[in-house]
C-alpha positions in Angstrom: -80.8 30.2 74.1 -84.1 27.9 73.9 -84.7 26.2 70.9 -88.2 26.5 68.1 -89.2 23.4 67.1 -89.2 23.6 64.1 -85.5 22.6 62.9 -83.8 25.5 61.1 -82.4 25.5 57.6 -80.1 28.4 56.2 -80.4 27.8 52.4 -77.9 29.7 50.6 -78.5 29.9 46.8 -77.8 32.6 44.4 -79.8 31.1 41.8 -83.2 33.2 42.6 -85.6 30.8 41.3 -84.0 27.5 42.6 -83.7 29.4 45.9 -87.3 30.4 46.3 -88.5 27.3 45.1 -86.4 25.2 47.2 -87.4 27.5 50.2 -90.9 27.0 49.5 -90.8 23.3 49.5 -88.5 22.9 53.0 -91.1 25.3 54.6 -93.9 23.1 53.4 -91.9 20.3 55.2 -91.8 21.9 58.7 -88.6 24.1 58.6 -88.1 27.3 59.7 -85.9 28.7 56.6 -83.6 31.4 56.4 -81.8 32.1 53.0 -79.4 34.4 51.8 -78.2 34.5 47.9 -73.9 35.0 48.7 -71.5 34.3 51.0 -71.0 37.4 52.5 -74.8 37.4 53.8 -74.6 33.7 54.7 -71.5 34.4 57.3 -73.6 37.3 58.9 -76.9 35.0 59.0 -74.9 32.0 60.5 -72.8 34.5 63.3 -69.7 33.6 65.5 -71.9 30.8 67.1 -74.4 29.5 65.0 -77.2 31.0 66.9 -79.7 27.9 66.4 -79.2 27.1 63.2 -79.4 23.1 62.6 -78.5 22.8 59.2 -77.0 24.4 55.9 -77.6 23.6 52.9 -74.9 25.9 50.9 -74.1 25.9 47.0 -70.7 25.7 45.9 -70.5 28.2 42.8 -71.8 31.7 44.9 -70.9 35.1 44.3 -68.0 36.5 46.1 -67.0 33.5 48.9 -67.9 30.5 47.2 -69.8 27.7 49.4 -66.0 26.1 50.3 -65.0 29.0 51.3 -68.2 29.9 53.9 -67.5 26.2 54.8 -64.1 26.9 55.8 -64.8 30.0 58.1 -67.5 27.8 59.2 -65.5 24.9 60.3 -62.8 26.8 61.5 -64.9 28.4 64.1 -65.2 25.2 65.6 -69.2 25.1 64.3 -70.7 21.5 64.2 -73.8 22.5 62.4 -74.2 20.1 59.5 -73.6 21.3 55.7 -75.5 20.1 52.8 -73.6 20.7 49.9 -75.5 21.6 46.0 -73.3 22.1 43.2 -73.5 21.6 39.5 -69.7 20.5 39.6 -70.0 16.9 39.9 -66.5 15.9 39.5 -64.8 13.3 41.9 -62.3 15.8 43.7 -64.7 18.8 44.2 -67.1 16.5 46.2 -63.9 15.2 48.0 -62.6 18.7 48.8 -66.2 19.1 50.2 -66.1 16.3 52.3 -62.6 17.3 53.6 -63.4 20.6 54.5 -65.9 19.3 56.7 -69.4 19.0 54.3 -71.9 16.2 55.8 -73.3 15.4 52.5 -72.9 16.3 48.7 -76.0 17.1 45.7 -74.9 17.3 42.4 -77.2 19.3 40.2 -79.8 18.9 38.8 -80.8 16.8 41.3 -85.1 15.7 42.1 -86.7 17.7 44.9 -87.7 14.4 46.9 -83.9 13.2 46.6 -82.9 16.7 48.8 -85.9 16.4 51.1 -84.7 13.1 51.9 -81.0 13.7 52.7 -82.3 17.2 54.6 -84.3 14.5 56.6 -81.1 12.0 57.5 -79.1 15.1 58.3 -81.4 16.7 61.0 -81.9 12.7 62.7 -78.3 12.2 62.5 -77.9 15.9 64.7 -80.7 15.0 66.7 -79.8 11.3 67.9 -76.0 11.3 69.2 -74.2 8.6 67.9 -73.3 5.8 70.6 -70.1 5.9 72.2 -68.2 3.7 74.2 -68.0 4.2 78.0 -64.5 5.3 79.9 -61.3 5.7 78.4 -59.7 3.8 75.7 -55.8 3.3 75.9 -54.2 1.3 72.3 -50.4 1.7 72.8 -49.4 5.2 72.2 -53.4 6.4 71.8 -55.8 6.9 74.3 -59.4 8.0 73.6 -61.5 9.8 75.8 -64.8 9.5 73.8 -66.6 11.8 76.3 -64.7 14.9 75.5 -64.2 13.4 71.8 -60.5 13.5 72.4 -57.6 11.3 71.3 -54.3 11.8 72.2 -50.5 10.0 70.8 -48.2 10.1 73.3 -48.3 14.5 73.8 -49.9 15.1 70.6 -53.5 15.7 70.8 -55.1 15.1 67.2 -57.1 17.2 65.8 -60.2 15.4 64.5 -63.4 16.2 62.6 -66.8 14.5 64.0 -66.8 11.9 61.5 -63.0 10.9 61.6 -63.0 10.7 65.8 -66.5 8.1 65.4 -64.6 6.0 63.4 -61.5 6.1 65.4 -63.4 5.2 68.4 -65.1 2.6 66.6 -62.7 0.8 65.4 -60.1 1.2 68.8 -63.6 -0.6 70.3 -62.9 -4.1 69.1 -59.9 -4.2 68.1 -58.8 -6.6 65.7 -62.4 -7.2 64.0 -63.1 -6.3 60.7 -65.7 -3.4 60.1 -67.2 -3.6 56.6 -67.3 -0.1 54.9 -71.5 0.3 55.0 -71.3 -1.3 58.7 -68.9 1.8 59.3 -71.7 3.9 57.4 -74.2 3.1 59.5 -72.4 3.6 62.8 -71.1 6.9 62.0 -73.4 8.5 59.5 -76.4 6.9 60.1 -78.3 4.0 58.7 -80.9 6.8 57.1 -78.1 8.5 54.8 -77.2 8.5 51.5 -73.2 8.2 50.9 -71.3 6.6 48.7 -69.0 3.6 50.5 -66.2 5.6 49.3 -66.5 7.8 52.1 -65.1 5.6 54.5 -62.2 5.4 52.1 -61.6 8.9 52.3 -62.2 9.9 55.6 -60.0 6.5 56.9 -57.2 8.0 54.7 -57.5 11.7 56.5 -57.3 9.6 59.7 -54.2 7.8 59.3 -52.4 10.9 58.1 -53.3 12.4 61.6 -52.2 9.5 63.6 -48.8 9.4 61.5 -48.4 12.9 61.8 -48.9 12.4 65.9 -46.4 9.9 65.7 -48.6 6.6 66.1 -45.7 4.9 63.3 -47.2 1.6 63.7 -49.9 1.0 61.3 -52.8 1.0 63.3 -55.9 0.6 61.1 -55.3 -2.0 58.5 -57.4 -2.4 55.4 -58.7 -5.8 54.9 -59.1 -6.2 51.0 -62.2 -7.2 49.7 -63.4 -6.6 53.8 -63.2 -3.5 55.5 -60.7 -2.1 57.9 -59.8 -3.3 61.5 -57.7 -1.5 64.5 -54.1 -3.3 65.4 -51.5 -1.7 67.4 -48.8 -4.6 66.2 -48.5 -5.3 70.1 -50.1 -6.0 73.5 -53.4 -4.1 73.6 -54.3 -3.0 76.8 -57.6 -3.4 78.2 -60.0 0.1 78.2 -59.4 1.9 81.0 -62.6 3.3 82.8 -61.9 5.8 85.6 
């Protein structure tokens, strides 16, 4: 399917006025916007694949299938598209719950127009400029990571990663043993444009470790360096990447 180029938004807001006036404003930016005001119309709009749809920007408190729930059915469809969540629930745990069901970003309302313009702007450049990644194969004990299928493997046990949790994994298996500061990992893996809390890292580094316990890496791989950042050990001889 070819591309417009004008980057598409799919605003969903039941809010009528906050919608239009929201729409209005991305439109006067460039976009091509689409909006629909519950979940039910979002899921039709965004389709089995996405169709060419480059971002969503999707409140939490709709009608029917709240925004975590479209995000679910969105990410479980194996759909990369990046989500913008807007919610007047500013509490801690919702905008973690977010985040773990596979949100890019997180508004709280109210929140000032030029604040959402700008994230809207650091999401679309992260989508449209790949993150680097290293050449080959990388093989750290148990794991190896094949960072051009974005795959990573312990032992048998394939691990199933989001985007964000397999760039840091990669990163960090890079250089092993050097200590990544938490807006150093920001930068690499969200983008030196965006507008996330350090805590982030936190989170997501916590979701990772679960994974690669769960796969059976026991050793503990990524260590946190208080009052640093975190670094990759395996506890052992580190083999060399393997490039085939």
């Amino acid at each position: 399917m070819e591309r417009a180029e004008q980057p598409t938004v799919l605003l969903v807001e039941d809010d009528p006025t906050l919608r239009s006036t929201l729409a209005f404003n991305l439109r006067r930016e460039g976009y091509d916007v689409r909006t629909a005001d519950d979940g039910e119309r979002a899921m039709e709009l965004i389709g089995t694949d996405g169709g060419d749809l480059d971002l969503l920007v999707l409140d939490v408190m709709l009608p029917g299938i709240n925004g975590f729930q479209v995000l679910q059915q969105v990410r479980r469809r194996g759909l990369q598209v990046p989500v913008l969540m807007l919610s007047a629930r500013g509490e801690e745990q919702d905008r973690i719950d977010g985040l773990e069901l596979g949100a890019d970003d997180y508004v709280v309302k109210p929140f000032a127009l030029r604040e959402l313009l700008a994230r809207v702007r650091a999401a679309l450049r992260r989508r449209a400029v790949p993150a680097a990644r290293p050449p080959g194969v990388l093989t750290r004990g148990k794991l190896r990571i094949e960072p051009d299928r974005r795959r990573a493997v312990v032992g048998e046990n394939e691990l199933q990663l989001r985007p964000k949790e397999f760039g840091l994994l990669a990163a960090l298996a890079l250089e092993p043993g050097r200590v990544f500061g938490r807006q150093e990992l920001l930068d690499a893996i969200w983008g030196t444009d965006v507008i996330v809390d350090e805590r982030t890292v936190d989170v997501h580094i916590s979701w990772l470790r679960g994974k690669l316990q769960d796969a059976g890496m026991q050793e503990t791989c990524i260590r946190t360096v208080y009052g640093a950042g975190y670094c990759f050990e395996t506890g052992g001889d580190i083999p060399s990447p393997q490039v085939p």
